[in-house]
C-alpha positions in Angstrom: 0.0 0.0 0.0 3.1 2.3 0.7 4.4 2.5 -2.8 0.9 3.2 -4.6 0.8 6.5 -1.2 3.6 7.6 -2.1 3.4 7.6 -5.8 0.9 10.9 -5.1 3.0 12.6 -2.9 4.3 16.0 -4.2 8.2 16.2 -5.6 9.5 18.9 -2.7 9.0 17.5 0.8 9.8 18.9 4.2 12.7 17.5 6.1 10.3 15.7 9.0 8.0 14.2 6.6 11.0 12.9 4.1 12.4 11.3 7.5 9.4 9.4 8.1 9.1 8.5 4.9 12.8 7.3 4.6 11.5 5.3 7.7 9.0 3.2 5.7 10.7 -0.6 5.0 9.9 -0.3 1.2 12.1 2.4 1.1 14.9 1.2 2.6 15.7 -1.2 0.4 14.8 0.6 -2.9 12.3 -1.1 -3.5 10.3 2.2 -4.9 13.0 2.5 -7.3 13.3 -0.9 -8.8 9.0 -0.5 -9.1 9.8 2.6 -11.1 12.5 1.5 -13.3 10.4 -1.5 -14.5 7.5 1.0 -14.6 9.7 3.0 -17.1 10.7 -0.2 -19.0 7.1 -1.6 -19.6 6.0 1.9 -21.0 8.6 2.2 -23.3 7.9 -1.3 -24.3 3.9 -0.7 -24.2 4.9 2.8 -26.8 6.7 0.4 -28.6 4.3 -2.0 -29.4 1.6 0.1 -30.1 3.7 1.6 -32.9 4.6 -1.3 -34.5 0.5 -2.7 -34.7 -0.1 1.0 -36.1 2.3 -0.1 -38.7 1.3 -3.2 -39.2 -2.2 -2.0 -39.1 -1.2 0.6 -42.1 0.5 -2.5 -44.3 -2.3 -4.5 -44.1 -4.9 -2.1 -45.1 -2.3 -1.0 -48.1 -2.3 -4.9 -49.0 -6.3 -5.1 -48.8 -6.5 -2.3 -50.9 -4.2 -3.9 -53.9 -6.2 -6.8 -53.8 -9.5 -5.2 -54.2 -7.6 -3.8 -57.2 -5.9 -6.5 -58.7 -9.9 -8.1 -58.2 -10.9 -5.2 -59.8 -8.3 -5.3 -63.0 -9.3 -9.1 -63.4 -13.1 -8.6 -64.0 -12.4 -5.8 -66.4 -10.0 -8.3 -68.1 -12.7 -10.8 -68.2 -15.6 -8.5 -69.6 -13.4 -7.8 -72.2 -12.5 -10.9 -72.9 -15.9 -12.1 -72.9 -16.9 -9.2 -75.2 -14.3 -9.2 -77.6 -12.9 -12.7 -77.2 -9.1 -11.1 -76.8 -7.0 -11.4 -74.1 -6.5 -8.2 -71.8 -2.7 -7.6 -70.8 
């Protein structure tokens, strides 16, 4: 319960109540810190991530959209051919 207090305390503290604090067991033994530095570590990750599927996100709607063409290029191809009985390159 200590670490999730003190994650709301303001930055500049008075010297009595950053003596109690440096009282507390969790932070004796840096345990607040280690708890940040993974904090820091699985956001950058998390940012990470969420790039990358935004790209990939982008790539496969780009890919969707040359099918629909290519789809699009065949049945012309094939009205023509069935029209004028010649091949459409």
């Amino acid at each position: 319960m200590a670490p999730a207090i003190l994650g709301f305390l303001p930055k500049k503290l008075s010297k009595k109540k950053k003596q109690v604090l440096k009282k507390l067991p969790c932070l004796k033994c840096g345990f607040l810190g280690k708890v940040e530095e993974q904090l820091d570590v699985v956001a950058k990750g998390t940012y990470v991530l969420n790039r990358d599927f935004d790209t990939l996100s982008q790539l496969v709607s780009r890919l969707n959209d040359e099918v629909k063409h290519k789809k699009e290029m065949i049945g012309i191809c094939l009205e023509r051919q069935r029209e004028d009985h010649r091949f459409c390159l």
